[in-house]
C-alpha positions in Angstrom: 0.0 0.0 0.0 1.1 3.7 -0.7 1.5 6.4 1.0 -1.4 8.2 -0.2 -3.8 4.9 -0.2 -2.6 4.5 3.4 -3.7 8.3 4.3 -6.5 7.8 2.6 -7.9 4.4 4.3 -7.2 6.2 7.4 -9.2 9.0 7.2 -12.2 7.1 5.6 -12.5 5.5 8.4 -12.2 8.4 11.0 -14.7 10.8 9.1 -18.7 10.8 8.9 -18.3 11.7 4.9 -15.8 9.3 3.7 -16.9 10.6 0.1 -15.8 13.8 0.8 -12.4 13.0 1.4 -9.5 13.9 -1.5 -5.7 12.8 -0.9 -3.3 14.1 -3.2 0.5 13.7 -3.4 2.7 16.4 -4.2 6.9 16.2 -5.1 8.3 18.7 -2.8 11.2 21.0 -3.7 13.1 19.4 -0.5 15.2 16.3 -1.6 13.5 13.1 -0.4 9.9 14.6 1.0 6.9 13.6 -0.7 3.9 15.9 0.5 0.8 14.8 1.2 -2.6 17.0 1.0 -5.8 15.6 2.1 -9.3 17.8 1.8 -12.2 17.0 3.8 -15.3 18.6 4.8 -15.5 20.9 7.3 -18.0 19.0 9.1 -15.6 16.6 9.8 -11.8 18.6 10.8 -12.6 18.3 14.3 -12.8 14.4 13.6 -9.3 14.2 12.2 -7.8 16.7 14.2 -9.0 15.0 17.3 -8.2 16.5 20.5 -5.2 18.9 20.5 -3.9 17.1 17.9 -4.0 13.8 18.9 -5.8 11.9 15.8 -4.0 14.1 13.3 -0.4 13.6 14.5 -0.9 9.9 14.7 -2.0 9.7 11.7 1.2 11.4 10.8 3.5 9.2 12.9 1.6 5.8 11.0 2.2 7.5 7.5 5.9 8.7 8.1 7.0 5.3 9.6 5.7 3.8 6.6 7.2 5.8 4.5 10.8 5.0 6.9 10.2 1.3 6.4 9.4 1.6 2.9 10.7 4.7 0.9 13.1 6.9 3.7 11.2 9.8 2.5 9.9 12.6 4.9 6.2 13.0 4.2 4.7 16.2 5.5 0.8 15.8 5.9 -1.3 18.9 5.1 -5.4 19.2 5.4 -7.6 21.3 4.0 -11.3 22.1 4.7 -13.6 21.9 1.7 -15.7 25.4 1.8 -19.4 25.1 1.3 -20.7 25.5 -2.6 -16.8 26.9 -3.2 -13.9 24.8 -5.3 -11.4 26.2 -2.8 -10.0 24.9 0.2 -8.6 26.7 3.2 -7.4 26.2 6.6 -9.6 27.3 10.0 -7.9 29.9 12.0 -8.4 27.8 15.3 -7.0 24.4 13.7 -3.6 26.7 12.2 -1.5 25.1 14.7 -2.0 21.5 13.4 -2.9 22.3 9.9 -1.0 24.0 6.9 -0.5 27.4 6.5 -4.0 29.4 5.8 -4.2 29.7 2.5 -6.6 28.8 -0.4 -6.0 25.8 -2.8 -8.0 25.2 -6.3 -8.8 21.2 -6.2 -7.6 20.6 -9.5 
């Protein structure tokens, strides 16, 4: 299984909307990091975020030993919330801390 199909699987099974969920894998500039973005509804950030953190940094520890065992690649997780009736996604100001930095992506 992949990195991406791993992340994926994973957050299916956390959210309420598992159709809602988009995981995308990006080269990074950075030699040997592979980034991943996932998009989910907004109904369901507080879901993979968990509790301070919690759900989403496990979910980062499970994906980046993976990716030791497997590739040695660093794999930066970023999630995005899926804006009502909008193409764009962006990050909460209360989930900044855990999430990417706030800015708007097309989903292409």
């Amino acid at each position: 299984m992949n990195l991406v199909e791993l992340t994926e699987t994973i957050i299916k099974k956390i959210v309420s909307d598992p159709d809602s969920v988009n995981v995308k894998e990006f080269e990074s500039d950075e030699e040997n990091t592979v980034q991943i973005e996932v998009m989910i509804s907004s109904d369901d950030l507080g879901r993979v975020i968990g509790k301070e953190g919690h759900t989403i940094n496990a979910i980062r520890t499970i994906v980046q030993a993976s990716s030791y065992i497997n590739d040695n690649k660093k794999v930066p997780i970023k999630i995005f919330r899926k804006l009502k009736n909008c193409q764009f996604y962006e990050t909460p100001v209360s989930a900044r801390r855990h999430l990417s930095k706030p800015i708007c992506r097309m989903d292409l």
